[in-house]
C-alpha positions, 0 to 999 in steps of 0.5 A: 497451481505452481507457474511454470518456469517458462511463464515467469520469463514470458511475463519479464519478457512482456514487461520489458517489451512494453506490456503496458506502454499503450497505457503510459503513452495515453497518460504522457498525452492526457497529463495527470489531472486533479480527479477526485472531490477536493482534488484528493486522488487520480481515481475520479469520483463524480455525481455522488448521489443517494437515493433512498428506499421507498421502505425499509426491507430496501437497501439505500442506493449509493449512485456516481461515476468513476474514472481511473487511467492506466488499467490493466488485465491480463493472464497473470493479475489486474488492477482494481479501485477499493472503493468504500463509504463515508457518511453522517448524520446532521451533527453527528461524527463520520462513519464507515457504511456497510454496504452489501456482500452480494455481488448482485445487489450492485450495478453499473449503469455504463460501463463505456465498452469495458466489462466490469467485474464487482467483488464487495468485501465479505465484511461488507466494508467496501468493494473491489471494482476492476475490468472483467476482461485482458486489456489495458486502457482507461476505465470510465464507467457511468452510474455505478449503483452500490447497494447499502443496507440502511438497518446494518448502520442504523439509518432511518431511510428519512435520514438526511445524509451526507456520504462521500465515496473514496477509492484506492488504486489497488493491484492483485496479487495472484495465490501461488508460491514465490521465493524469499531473499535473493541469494546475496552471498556478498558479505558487504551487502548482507543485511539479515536477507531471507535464506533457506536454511543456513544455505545462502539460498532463497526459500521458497513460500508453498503454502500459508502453513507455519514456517520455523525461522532460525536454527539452521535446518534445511526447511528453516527460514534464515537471516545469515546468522546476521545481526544489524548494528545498533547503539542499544544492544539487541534492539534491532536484531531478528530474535532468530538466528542459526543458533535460535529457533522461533515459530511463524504461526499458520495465521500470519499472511506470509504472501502466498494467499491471494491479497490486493495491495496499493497500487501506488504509496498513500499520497498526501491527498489520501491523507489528507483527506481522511484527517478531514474525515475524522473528528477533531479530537482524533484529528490531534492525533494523527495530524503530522504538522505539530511534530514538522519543524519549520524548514523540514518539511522536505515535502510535507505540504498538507495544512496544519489546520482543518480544513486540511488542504494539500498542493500538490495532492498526489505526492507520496506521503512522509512525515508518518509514524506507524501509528498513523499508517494503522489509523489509516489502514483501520479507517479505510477497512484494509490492513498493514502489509507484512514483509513477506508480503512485500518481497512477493509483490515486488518480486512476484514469482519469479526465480531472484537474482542477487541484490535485485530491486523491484523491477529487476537487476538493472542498476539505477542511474547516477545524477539529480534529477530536474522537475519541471511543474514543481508543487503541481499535480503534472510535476515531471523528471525531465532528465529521467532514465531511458533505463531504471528509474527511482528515488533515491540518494542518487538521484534526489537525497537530502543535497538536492533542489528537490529533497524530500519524496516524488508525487506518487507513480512520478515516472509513469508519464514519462515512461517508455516500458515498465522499466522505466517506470520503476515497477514491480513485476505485478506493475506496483510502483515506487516499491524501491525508494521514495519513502520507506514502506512501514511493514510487519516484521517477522524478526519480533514477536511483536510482529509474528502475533499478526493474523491479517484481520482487516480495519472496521472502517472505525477509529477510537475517541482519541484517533487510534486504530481501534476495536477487536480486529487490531488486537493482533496488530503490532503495537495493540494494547488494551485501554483502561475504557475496553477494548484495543488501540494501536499505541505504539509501534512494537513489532514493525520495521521499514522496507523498500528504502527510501529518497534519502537511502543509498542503493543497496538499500534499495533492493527488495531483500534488504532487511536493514531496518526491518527492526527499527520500529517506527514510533515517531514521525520520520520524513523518510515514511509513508505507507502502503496497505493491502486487503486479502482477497478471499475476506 
């Protein structure tokens, strides 16, 4: 059902009110500490155990607590933590568990005084775990039991085996329409954004039905007629334009659908972690350090060697190409974004204005920022805005003591609204500056043949997203030994901007670089991946 108008400014009037500041100020109090095995991540996993079934009709029983701040409810959407499961057998390879789609089958031995909701994936490949009711607190719960199946994996239930859990902060994003482009007329800033038509005015996404792109007509989704500059003739150009017409298939997530998506960018504790996860065949691969030259790292900090190991773990991950953000997306059971997916969740449903960024229109400040706790997981800007806050060319860029990407949600603690903060309007982070979002494009054909399917949790032999559900992936190609790999980077861009971008690349509708594929390993991209809600 469509939002009426008079919400949307509720919401914005909440947000700037302090919607979540109880929240911030518990994290301010508490600090940020290394949770997580191995000091990976900020969602903290402990007490893993597995229990096996007396016979084999039983499922195994995955038993371990959790803990995650700065969770929230409310009318319009929640956090939540993706959790899923690693596991092996002695001397063999790490697999991806298949644990039970029924909501039933899992437990939560304490929840600590806030209800908890369980929504496990249909595929099996992991579950949604969020607070059931409107709040905004801590979330600390105790024995929480998922139900694994050992006979889906092919797992004697006398088997001795090693799992490790993992979760991924995440943020629904709720079904329901919401507007593409921000009505820039400003021919200086114009780059490509979304328009209605050839009217100069946003357009408006009702339904996951096809959309026409180009040609002018009022129902048609346009670019400006714009074409950005490039050294090689049509390389970067939307192929749709006034005078050329393209279909966006019915399959493709434009946005308006239910999905969750990565409540901050992948860190380099996520990334990390998932190299020492996989084989080392696969590890050369995806392994960043060889493609890092000495003295350009700006912030790479991850080992170049197994055991991988990363000081701090909660800084944004950079140095990464596309083919790296689809491993890790097919790794972890999620999926690319697409770049309509990403106007929605910074914008989320409310009416645009001209060259906003993703918390809204407020410019962001001049000056440098100061660390204080450098190259530690409690890494602070001192010197930040009472206003907008974020990473950019302003603030930090390629001349400064800092030069290279903040940890990820770095404002948070600090922050006296969510203004301050950076957030979007549904409370995702860094979605303006930091690194550069890896996205599908809809400006290629390459991009326009995604259908949304997600990652089965498995990597091919040499490290590459892999298997049936990344044939429609941009980059997929079929492999002389069978099936599908994601090889190149054929129909994907960047949005969002990044530590290195000038301001107006910064705001949500800017589509500079949404041709640009991102075929090599760049210190200005990372990645966020999502997960539709109804699969």
């Amino acid at each position: 059902m469509r939002r009426s108008r008079a919400i949307k400014l509720n919401r914005r009037e909440l947000l700037r009110a302090g919607r979540f500041l109880a929240p911030l100020l518990l994290l301010a109090a508490a600090g940020c500490s290394g949770f997580g095995a191995g000091g990976y991540s900020d969602v903290r996993i402990d007490n893993v155990t597995l229990e096996m079934p007396l016979t084999d009709a039983q499922p195994a029983s995955i038993i371990f607590d959790i803990a995650w701040e700065n969770s929230f409810r409310d009318d319009l959407n929640w956090d939540a933590v993706w959790v899923f499961v690693k596991f092996r057998e002695p001397g063999q390879p790490w697999r991806h568990a298949d644990i039970s789609t029924a909501p039933s089958a899992h437990r939560i031995g304490e929840n600590n005084g806030v209800l908890a909701t369980l929504a496990p994936a249909a595929d099996g490949r992991g579950i949604f775990l969020h607070r059931a009711d409107d709040g905004s607190s801590s979330v600390d719960w105790d024995r929480l039991s998922l139900a694994w199946p050992l006979a889906g994996d092919g797992v004697d239930k006398r088997a001795a085996v090693e799992i490790e859990v993992i979760g991924l902060q995440m943020v629904y994003i709720p079904e329901g329409p919401f507007m593409l482009g921000d009505g820039t007329i400003v021919e200086a800033l114009v780059a490509a954004q979304f328009e209605r038509g050839a009217s100069q005015q946003p357009f408006e996404i009702d339904s996951e039905a096809a959309i026409t792109l180009g040609g002018g007509g009022g129902n048609s989704l346009g670019n400006h007629n714009r074409r950005v500059s490039s050294a090689t003739a049509q390389q970067f150009w939307d192929d749709f334009s006034n005078g050329a017409r393209q279909t966006l298939a019915a399959e493709f997530p434009k946005g308006f659908a239910a999905f969750y998506v990565m409540k901050y960018e992948l860190t380099q504790g996520d990334y990390a972690r998932f190299l020492n996860l996989i084989e080392p065949s696969q590890q050369g691969t995806r392994n960043p350090a060889a493609s890092v030259a000495a003295g350009e790292e700006h912030r790479y900090a991850i080992s170049s060697d197994a055991t991988f190991r990363v000081a701090p773990y909660n800084r944004a991950a950079n140095q990464l190409s596309w083919m790296d953000v689809a491993a890790f997306a097919d790794w972890s059971g999620l999926r690319p974004m697409s770049e309509l997916e990403f106007e929605k969740a910074a914008r989320g449903d409310r009416y645009p204005d001209p060259g906003e960024f993703a918390w809204g229109p407020e410019v962001p400040p001049a000056g440098k920022y100061a660390l204080q706790d450098e190259d530690t997981p409690e890494e602070l800007i001192t010197n930040q805005s009472e206003g907008a806050n974020v990473a950019f060319a302003g603030t930090i860029g390629l001349v400064s003591s800092i030069s290279g990407p903040l940890r990820a949600g770095a404002f948070v603690p600090l922050a006296t609204s969510p203004l301050s903060f950076g957030g979007s309007y549904y409370g995702v982070t860094e979605m303006s500056g930091n690194v550069a979002e890896i996205v599908v494009t809809v400006g290629r054909s390459a991009g326009r043949r995604y259908q949304g399917r997600h990652g089965d949790g498995e990597l091919s032999p040499a490290g590459n997203a892999a298997g049936d559900e990344v044939e429609w992936w941009p980059g997929a190609r079929r492999v002389a030994r069978g099936g599908y790999e994601v090889l190149n980077a054929d129909g994907t861009g960047t949005r969002g901007g990044d530590w290195t971008s000038e301001i107006r690349r910064l705001q949500v509708s800017d589509r500079e670089d949404i041709n640009k594929p991102a075929d090599h390993r760049d210190m200005r991209w990372g990645g966020r991946l999502v997960r539709s809600a109804d699969r």
